[in-house]
N, C-alpha and C positions, 0 to 999 in steps of 0.2 A: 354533434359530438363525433368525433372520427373512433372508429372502428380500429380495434387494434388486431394486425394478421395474426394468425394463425401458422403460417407458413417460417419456416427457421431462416435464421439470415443465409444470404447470399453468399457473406464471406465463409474460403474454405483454407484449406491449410493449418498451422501452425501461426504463432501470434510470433514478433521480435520478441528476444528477450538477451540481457545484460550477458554478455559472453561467460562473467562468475558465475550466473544463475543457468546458464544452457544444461537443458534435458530436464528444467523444470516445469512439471505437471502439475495442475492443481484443481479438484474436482469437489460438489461438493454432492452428498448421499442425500437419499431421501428424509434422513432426520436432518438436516442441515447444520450437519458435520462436516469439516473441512478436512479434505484429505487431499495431500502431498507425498509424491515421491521422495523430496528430497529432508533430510531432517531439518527440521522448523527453527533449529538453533543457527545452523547457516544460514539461513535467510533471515534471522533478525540480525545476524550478524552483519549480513551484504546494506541490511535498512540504515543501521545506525551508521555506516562507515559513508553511504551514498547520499540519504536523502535528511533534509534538513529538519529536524523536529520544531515546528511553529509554536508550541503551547511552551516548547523553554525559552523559543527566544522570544516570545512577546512577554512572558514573567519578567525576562532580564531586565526586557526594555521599562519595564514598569517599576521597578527596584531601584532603578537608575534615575528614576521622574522621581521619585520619591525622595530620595538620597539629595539629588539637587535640590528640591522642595527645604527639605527641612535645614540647609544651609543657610 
């Protein structure tokens, strides 16, 4: 079984991030509480306008097998 380091990763810097989202920070406490600089309401805002939500469009597509079905 391999041995997992110790030692923190090599990468250093700042990560890319979406030019909307620039200067956002996000950390999380030792009670494993998410904390952000930026309000949480912009970023689900940047989620829903960017990235595509799989669990509605796999319902869609399932609605749509159905709807043909019973034709």
């Amino acid at each position: 079984m391999a041995k997992k380091s110790d030692k923190p990763s090599k990468k250093q810097g700042k990560p890319r991030v979406h030019k909307d989202l620039s200067g956002l920070e996000i950390s999380i406490n030792q009670f494993g509480e998410i904390k952000s600089n930026m309000d949480i309401e912009k970023v689900n805002a940047f989620l829903d306008k960017n990235v595509e939500d799989k669990k509605l469009t796999e319902r869609e597509e399932t609605l749509k097998k159905r709807k043909k079905n019973k034709k």
